[in-house]
C-alpha positions as a Markdown table, in Angstrom:
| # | Residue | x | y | z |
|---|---|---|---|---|
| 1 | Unk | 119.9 | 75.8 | 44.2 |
| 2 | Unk | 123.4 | 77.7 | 44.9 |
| 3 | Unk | 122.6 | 81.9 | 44.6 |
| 4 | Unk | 125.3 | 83.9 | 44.1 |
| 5 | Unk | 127.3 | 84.3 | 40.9 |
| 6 | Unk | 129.0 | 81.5 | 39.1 |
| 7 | Unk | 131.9 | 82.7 | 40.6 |
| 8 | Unk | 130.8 | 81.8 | 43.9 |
| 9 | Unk | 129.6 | 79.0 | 42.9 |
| 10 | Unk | 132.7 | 77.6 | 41.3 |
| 11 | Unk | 134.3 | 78.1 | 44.7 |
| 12 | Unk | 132.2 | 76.4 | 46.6 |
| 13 | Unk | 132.3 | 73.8 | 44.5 |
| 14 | Unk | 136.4 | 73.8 | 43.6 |
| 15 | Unk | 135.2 | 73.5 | 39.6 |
| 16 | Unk | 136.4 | 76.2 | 37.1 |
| 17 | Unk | 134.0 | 79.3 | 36.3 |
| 18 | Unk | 133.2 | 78.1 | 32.7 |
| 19 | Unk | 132.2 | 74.6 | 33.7 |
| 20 | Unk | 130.0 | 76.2 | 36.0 |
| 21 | Unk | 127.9 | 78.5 | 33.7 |
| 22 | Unk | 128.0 | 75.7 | 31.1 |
| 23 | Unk | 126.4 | 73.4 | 34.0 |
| 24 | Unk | 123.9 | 76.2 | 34.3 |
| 25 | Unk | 123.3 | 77.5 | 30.9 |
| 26 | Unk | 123.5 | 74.9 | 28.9 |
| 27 | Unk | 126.0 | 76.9 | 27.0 |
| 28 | Unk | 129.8 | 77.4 | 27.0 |
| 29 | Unk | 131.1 | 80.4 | 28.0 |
| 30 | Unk | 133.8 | 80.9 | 25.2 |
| 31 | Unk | 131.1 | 81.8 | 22.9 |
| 32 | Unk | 131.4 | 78.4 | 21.6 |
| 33 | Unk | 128.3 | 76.8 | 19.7 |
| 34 | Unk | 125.8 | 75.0 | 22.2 |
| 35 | Unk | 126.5 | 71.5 | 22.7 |
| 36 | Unk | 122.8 | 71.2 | 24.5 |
| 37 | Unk | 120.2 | 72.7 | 24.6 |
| 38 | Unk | 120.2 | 76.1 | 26.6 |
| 39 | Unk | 117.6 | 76.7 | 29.6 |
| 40 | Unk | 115.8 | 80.0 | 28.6 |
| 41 | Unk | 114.8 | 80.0 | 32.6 |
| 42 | Unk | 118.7 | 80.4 | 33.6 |
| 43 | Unk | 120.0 | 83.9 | 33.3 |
| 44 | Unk | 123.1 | 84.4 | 31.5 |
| 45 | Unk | 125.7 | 87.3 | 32.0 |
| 46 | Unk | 125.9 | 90.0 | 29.6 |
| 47 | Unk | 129.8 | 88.7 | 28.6 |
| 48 | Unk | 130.3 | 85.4 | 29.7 |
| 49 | Unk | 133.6 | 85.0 | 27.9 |
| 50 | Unk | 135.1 | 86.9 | 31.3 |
| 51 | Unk | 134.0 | 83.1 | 33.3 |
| 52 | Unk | 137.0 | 81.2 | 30.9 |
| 53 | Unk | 139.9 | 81.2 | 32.0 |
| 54 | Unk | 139.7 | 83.5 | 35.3 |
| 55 | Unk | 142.8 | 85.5 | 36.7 |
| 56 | Unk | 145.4 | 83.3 | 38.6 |
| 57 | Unk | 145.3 | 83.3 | 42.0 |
| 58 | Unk | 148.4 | 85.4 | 43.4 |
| 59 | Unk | 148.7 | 84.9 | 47.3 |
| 60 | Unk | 150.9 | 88.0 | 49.3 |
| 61 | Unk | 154.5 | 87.6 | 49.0 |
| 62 | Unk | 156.3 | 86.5 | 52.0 |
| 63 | Unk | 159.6 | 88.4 | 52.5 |
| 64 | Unk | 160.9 | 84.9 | 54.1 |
| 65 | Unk | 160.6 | 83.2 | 51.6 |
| 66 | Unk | 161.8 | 85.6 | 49.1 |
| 67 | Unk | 165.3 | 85.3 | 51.4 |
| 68 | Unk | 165.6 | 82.0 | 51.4 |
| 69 | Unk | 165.4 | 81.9 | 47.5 |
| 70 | Unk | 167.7 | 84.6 | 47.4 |
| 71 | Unk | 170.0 | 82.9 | 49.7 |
| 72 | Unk | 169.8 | 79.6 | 47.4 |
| 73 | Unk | 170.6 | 81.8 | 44.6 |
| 74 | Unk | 173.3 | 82.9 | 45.9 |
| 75 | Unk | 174.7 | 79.8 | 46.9 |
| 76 | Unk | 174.2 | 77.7 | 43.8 |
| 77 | Unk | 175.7 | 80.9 | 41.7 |
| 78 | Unk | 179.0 | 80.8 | 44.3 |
| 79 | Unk | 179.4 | 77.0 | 44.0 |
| 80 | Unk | 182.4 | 76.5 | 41.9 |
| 81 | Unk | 181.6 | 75.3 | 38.1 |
């Protein structure tokens, strides 16, 4: 068994969050009625409407490539029309 949150666990396992608790639980985590039945053993988050649909992944800006799009810009916007 994988300890950790479902976060983690997601992760490690490159699935979404929800489909992870839902594995787990038995229940989905939009609040949405039970399509099994739930293992009472498992233990459930308080709010487990925050595992659907986590924030987007934002990687640090690269100041490259903000120039080169720029530059493109630039040069599509100066091409005669």
């Amino acid at each position: 068994m994988i300890s950790g949150s479902y976060e983690t666990a997601a992760r490690m396992l490159d699935v979404p969050t929800g489909l992870v608790f839902m594995i787990a639980t038995g229940r989905p985590a939009d609040g949405g009625p039970a399509p099994v039945q739930p293992d009472p053993q498992v233990a459930a988050p308080s709010s487990p409407q925050r595992l659907v649909n986590p924030p987007l992944y934002h990687p640090a800006r690269k100041q490259e490539v903000i120039d080169w799009v720029r530059w493109r810009a630039e040069r599509e916007l100066t091409r005669g029309g």
